[in-house]
C-alpha positions as CSV (number, residue, x, y, z in Angstrom):
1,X,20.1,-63.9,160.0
2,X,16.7,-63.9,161.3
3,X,13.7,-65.6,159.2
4,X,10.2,-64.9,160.1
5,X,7.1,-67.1,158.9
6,X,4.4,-64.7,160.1
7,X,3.4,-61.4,158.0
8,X,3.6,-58.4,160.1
9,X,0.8,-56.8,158.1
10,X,-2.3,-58.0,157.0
11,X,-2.5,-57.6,153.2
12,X,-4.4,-55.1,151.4
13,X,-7.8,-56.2,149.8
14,X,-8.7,-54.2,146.9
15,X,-12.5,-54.8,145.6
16,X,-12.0,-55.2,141.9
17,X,-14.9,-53.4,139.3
18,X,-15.2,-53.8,136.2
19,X,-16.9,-50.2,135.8
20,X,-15.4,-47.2,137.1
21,X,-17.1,-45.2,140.2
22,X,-19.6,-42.5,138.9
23,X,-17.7,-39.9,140.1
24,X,-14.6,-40.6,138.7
25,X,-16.8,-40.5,135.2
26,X,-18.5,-37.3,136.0
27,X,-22.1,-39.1,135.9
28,X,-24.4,-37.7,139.0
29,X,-25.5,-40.4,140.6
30,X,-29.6,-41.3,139.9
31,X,-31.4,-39.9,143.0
32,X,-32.9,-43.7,144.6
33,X,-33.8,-42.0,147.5
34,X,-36.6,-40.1,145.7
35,X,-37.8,-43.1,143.8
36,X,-37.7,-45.4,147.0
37,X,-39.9,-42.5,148.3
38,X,-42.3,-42.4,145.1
39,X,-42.2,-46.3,144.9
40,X,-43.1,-47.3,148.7
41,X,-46.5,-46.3,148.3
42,X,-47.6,-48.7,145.7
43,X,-45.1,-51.3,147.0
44,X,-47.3,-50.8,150.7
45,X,-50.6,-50.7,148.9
46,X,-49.4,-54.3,146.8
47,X,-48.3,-55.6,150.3
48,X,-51.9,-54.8,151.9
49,X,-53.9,-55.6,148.8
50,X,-52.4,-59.5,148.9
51,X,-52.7,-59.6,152.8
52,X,-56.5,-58.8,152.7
53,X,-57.2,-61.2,150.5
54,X,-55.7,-64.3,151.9
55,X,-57.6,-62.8,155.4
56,X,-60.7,-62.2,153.3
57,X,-60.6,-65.5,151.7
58,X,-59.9,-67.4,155.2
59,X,-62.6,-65.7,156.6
60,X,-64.9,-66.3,153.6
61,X,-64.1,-69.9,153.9
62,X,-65.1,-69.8,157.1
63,X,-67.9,-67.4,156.8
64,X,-71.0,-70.2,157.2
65,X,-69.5,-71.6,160.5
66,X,-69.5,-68.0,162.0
67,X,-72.7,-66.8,160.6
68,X,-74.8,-69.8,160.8
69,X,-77.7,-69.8,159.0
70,X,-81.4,-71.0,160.3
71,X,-82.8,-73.6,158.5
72,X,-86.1,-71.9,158.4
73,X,-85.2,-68.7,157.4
74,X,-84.1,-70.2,153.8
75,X,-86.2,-68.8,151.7
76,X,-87.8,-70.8,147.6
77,X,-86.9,-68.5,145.0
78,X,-89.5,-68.1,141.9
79,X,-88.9,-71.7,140.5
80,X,-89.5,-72.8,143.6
81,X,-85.6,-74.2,144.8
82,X,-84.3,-73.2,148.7
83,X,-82.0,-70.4,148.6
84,X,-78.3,-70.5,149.5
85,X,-77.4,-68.7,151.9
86,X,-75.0,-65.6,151.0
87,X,-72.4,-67.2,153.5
88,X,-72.4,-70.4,151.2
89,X,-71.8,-67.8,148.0
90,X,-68.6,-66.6,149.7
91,X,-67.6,-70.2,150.5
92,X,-67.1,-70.8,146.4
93,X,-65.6,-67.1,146.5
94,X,-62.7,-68.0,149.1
95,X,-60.3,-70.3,147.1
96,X,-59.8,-67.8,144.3
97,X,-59.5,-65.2,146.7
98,X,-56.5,-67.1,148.7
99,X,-54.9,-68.1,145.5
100,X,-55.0,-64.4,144.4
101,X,-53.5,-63.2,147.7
102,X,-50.5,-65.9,147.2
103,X,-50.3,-64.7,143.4
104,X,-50.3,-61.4,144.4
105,X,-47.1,-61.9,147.2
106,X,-45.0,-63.8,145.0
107,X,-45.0,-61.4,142.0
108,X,-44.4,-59.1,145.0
109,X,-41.4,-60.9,146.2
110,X,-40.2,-61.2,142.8
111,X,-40.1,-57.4,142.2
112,X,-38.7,-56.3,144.9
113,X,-36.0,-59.1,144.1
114,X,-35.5,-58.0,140.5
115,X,-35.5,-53.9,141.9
116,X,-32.9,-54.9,144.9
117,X,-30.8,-56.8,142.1
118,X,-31.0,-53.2,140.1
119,X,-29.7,-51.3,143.0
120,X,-27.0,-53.3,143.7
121,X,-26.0,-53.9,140.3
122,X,-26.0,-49.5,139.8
123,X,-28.7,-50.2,136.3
């Protein structure tokens, strides 16, 4: 009588579903390939739009220290007050323009989160 503690074959695994496969149904599967194709475009285009304007937005910020302006070329307007120069216009500009950028990736991040969740879950 010989007793062995060791399995000679490593068990099956068997992934569990709670919906059948679409073939087994009948159901084409939905062509993602064609939509990924359709969708990149205005994913790419969100994806640029948000990274020029945190770069815009830095540089904006930054805008007076690289252009700087002489002090005698500051001009009164009509009621008689200095000028600002247009790089200190861009300076109150920058902020929103960084914060819009950030908006703009995170909404970005969340949808291709909530799409990648779609594919996977075959909705």
């Amino acid at each position: 009588m010989q007793l062995s503690r060791g399995a000679d074959e490593a068990p099956a695994i068997m992934e569990i579903s709670d919906s059948p496969e679409p073939q087994q149904l009948g159901i084409t599967q939905p062509p993602w390939s064609e939509l990924e194709q359709r969708q990149r475009k205005y994913r790419l285009a969100a994806w640029s739009l948000a990274a020029a304007l945190v770069v815009l937005g830095i540089f904006f910020m930054f805008a007076d220290a690289i252009f700087p302006q002489d002090p005698e070329l500051t001009q009164p307007n009509w009621s008689g007050y200095p000028v600002e120069p247009w790089t200190q216009k861009l300076r109150w500009v920058a902020p929103n323009m960084i914060m819009l950028g950030i908006l703009t990736l995170v909404v970005q991040v969340f949808i291709e989160q909530m799409q990648t969740f779609r594919l996977r879950m075959g909705k």
